[in-house]
C-alpha positions as CSV (number, residue, x, y, z in Angstrom):
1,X,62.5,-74.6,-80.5
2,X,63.1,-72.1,-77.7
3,X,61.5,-74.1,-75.4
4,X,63.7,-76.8,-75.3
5,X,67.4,-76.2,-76.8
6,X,68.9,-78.3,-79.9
7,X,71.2,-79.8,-77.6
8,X,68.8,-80.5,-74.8
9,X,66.3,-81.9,-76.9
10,X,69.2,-84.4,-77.9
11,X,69.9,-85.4,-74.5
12,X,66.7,-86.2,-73.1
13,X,66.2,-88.6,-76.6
14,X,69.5,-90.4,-75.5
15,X,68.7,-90.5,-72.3
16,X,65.4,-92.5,-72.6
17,X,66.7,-94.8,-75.8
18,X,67.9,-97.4,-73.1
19,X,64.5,-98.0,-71.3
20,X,65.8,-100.4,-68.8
21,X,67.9,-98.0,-67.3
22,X,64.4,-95.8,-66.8
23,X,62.1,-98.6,-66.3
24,X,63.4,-100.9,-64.3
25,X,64.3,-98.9,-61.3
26,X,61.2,-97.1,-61.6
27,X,58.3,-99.8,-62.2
28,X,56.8,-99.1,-58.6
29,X,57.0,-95.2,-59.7
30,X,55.2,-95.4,-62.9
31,X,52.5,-97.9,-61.2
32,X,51.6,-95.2,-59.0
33,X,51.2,-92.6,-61.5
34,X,49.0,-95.3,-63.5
35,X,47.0,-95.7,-60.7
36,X,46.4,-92.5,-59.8
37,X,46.1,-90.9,-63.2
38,X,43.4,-93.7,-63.4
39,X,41.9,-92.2,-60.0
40,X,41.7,-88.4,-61.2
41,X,40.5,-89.6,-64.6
42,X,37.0,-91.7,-63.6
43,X,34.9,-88.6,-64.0
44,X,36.9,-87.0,-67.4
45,X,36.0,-86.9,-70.7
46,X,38.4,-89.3,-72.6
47,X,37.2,-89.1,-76.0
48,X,40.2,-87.8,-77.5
49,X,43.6,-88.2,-75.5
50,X,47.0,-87.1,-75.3
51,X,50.3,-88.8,-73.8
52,X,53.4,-86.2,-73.7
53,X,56.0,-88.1,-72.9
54,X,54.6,-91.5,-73.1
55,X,56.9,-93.6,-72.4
56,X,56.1,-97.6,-72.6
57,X,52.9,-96.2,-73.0
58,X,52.1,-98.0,-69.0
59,X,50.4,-94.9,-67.9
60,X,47.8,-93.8,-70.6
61,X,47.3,-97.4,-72.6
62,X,44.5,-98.5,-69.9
63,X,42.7,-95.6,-70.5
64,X,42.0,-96.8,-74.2
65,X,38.7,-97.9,-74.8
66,X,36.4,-98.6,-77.9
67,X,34.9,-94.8,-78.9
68,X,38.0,-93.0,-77.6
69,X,41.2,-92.1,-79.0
70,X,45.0,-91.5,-78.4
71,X,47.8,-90.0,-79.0
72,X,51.5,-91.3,-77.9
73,X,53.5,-88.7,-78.5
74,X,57.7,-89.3,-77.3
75,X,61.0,-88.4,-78.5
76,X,62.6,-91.9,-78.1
77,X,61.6,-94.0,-81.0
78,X,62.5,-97.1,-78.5
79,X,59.6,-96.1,-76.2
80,X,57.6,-95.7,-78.8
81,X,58.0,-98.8,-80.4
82,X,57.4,-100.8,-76.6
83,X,54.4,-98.6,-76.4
84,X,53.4,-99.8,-80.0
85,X,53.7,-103.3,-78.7
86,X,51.3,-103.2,-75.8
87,X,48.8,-101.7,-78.2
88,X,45.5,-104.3,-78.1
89,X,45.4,-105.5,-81.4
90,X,41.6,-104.5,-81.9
91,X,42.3,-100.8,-80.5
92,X,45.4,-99.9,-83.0
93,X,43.3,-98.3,-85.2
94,X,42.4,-95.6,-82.2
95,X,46.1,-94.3,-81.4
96,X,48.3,-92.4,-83.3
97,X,51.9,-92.6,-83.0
98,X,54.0,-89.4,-83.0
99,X,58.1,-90.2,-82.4
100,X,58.7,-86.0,-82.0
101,X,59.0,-83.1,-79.5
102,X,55.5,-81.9,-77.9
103,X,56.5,-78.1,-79.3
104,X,57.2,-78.9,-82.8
105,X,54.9,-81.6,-83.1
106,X,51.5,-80.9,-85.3
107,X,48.9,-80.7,-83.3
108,X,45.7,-78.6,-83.5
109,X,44.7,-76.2,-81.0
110,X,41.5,-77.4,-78.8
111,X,41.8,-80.7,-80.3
112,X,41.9,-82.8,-77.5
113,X,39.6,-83.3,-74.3
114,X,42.4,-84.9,-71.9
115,X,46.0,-84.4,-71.1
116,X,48.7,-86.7,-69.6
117,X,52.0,-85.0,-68.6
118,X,54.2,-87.2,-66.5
119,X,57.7,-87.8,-66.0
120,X,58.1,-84.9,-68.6
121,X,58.5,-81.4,-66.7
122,X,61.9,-81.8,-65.1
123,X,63.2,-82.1,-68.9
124,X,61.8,-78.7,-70.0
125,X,63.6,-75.9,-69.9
126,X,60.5,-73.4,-69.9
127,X,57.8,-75.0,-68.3
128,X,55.8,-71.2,-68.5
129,X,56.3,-72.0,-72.5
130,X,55.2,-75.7,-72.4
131,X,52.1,-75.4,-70.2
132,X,50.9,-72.7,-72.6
133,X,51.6,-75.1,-75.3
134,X,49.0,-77.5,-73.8
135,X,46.9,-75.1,-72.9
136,X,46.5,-74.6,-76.3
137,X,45.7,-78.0,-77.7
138,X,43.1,-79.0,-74.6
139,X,39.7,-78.1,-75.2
140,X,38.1,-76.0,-72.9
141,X,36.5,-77.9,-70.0
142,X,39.3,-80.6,-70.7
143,X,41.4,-82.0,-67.7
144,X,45.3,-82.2,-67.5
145,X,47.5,-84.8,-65.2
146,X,50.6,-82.9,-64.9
147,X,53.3,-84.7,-62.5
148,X,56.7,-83.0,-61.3
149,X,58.7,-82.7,-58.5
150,X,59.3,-79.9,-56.2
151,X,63.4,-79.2,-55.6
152,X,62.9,-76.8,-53.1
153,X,60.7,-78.8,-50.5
154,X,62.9,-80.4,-47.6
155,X,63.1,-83.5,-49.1
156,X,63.8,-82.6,-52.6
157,X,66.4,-80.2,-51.2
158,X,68.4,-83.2,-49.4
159,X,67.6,-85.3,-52.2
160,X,69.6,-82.3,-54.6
161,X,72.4,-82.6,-51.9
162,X,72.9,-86.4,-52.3
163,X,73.1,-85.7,-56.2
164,X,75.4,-83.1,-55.8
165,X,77.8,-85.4,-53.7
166,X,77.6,-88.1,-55.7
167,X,78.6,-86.4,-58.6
168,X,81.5,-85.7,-57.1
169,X,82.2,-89.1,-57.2
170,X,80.6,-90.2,-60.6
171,X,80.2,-86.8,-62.8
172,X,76.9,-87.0,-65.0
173,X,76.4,-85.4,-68.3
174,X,72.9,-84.9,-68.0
175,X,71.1,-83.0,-65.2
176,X,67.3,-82.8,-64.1
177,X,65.8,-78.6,-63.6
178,X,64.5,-78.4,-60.4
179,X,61.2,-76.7,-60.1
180,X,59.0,-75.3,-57.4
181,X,56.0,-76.0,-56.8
182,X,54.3,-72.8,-56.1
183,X,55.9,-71.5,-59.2
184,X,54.3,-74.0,-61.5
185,X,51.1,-73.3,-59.9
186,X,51.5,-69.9,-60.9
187,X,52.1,-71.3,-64.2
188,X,49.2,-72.9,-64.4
189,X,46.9,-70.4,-63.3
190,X,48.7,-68.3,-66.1
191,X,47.7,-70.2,-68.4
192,X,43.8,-70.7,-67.5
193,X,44.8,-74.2,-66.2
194,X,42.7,-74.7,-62.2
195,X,43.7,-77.5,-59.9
196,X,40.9,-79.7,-58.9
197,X,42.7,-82.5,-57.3
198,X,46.2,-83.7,-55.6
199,X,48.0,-86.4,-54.8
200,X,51.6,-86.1,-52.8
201,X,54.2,-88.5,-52.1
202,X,57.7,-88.8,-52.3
203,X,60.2,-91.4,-53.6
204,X,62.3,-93.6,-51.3
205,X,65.8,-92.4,-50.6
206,X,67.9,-92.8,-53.6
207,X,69.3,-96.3,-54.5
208,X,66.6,-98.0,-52.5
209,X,66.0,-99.9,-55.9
210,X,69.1,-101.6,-55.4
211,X,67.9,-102.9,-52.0
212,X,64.4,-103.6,-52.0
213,X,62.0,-105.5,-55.0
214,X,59.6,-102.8,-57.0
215,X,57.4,-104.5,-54.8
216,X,58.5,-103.8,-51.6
217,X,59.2,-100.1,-52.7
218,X,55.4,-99.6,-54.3
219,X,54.2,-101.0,-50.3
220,X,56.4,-99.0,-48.6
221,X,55.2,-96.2,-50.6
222,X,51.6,-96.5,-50.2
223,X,52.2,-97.8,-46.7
224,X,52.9,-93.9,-46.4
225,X,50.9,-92.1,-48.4
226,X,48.0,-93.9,-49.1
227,X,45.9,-93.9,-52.3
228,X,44.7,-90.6,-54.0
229,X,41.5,-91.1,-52.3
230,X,43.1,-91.2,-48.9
231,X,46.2,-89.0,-49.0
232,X,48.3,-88.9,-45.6
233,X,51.5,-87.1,-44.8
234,X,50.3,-85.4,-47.6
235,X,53.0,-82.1,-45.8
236,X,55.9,-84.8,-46.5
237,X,55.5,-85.9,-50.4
238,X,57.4,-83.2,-52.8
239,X,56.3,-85.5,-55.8
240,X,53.0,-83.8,-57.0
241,X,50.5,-85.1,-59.3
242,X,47.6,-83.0,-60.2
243,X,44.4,-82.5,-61.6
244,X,43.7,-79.6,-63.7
245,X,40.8,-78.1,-65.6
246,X,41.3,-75.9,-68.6
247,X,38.8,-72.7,-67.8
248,X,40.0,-70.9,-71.2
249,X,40.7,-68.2,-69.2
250,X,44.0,-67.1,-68.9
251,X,45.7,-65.2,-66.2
C-alpha cells in the first residue's frame, strides 16, 4: 500500500465510478491509444495479457483472440462491469476480471507476456514502485505500452497554468501528479524495461470537447501528428505512448 495511499486509492475509485464524465470527453483520446496500442502490438506476443487500468475495456478488448488470454484488472467496479459487457460472448471464458488495485492484486511474477498501462500513471504516487511492480509480472522478452504525460514540456507546463487558474475559480478535490518524461525513462531503464518504439502527440487545448464533436477532435489530432507509423511534430506532443521490452536486466 505504499505505493498508492488509502486515501488516494479512494479517490481515483470515485473518480472513475461516473464513466461519462471520463469517457465522453475523451472518446477521440482513448481511440488513439487503441489504435496505436494496436500499432506497437502487431509483432508482440499476446498469449497472456494484462490491462492495468482498464477502463471500458476499449483499449485491450480488440486484442482478444481465440488462444490468448486477458486480464482487466481496475479499481472501479463500474468500468469493470462496461468492460464485462463488451466481452464477445464466445471469448468470456479467456478474461479474467479483477475489480482491485494493480499493487495488492494477486498476480504471479513472470506470468504474463504483454502489458497495457494507459491512462494510469498520472494516478500513482510512485511510479519508480509501480513500474517495478510490472516489471515483475512480465515475462522476460514481454512488451509493455505504458502512456503518460509529461508536465514539464512547454505545453504541459501551460496546460498546468490553465488548471491552476481555473481552480481558482472552481477548486477541485482531486489533482493529477505531473511527471517528466526523462524521469520515467530513467525509471524504466531501472527497472530492465527498453523503449523500442514512440508515439507523441498532445491533446487539444482544454475544453475543446465542449466545442468540437470527438470527431472533429480525433482529425484534428491526427491532422497533426499523424499515425504511429508516421509521427510529425513529433518535438510538439508531451502525451507519450511507448513501447517497451522487458530485458530482465535491471539497472
Amino acid at each position: 500500500m505504499s505505493i498508492v495511499a488509502e486515501g488516494k486509492i479512494e479517490q481515483v475509485r470515485l473518480e472513475f465510478e461516473a464513466p461519462d464524465k471520463y469517457l465522453g470527453r475523451r472518446e477521440f483520446d482513448i481511440r488513439i491509444r487503441r489504435e496505436t496500442t494496436a500499432e506497437f502490438a502487431r509483432d508482440c506476443n499476446l498469449g497472456r495479457m494484462l490491462d492495468i487500468g482498464c477502463g471500458n475495456g476499449a483499449i485491450s478488448l480488440p486484442l482478444l483472440a481465440p488462444g490468448r488470454k486477458l486480464t482487466l484488472l481496475d479499481l472501479s467496479s463500474t468500468m469493470l462491469t462496461l468492460a464485462q459487457s463488451r466481452i464477445p460472448e464466445e471469448l468470456r471464458q479467456n478474461v479474467d476480471l479483477v475489480n482491485e488495485g494493480f499493487l495488492t492484486a494477486d498476480l504471479a511474477e513472470h506470468s504474463y507476456d504483454f502489458v497495457m498501462c494507459i491512462g494510469v500513471m498520472a494516478h500513482i504516487d510512485s511510479p519508480d514502485e509501480f513500474l517495478g511492480r510490472i516489471a515483475k509480472v512480465l515475462k522476460p522478452g514481454g512488451s509493455l505500452i505504458l502512456e503518460f504525460t509529461d508536465g514539464y514540456h512547454p505545453v504541459g507546463l501551460a496546460t498546468r497554468l490553465f488548471e491552476r487558474t481555473w481552480r481558482l475559480v472552481r477548486p477541485v478535490n482531486y489533482r493529477l501528479n505531473h511527471l517528466w518524461r526523462r524521469k520515467m525513462l530513467s525509471l524504466c531503464i531501472k527497472h530492465g524495461l527498453k523503449p523500442s518504439a514512440r508515439y507523441r502527440y498532445s491533446l487539444p487545448a482544454p475544453g475543446s470537447y465542449k466545442i468540437f464533436s470527438q470527431e472533429t477532435l480525433y482529425g484534428m489530432t491526427r491532422a497533426v501528428f499523424g499515425p504511429s507509423s508516421h509521427n510529425r511534430f513529433a518535438w510538439a506532443g508531451n502525451e507519450y505512448i511507448y513501447r517497451l521490452e522487458n530485458t530482465g536486466v535491471r539497472g
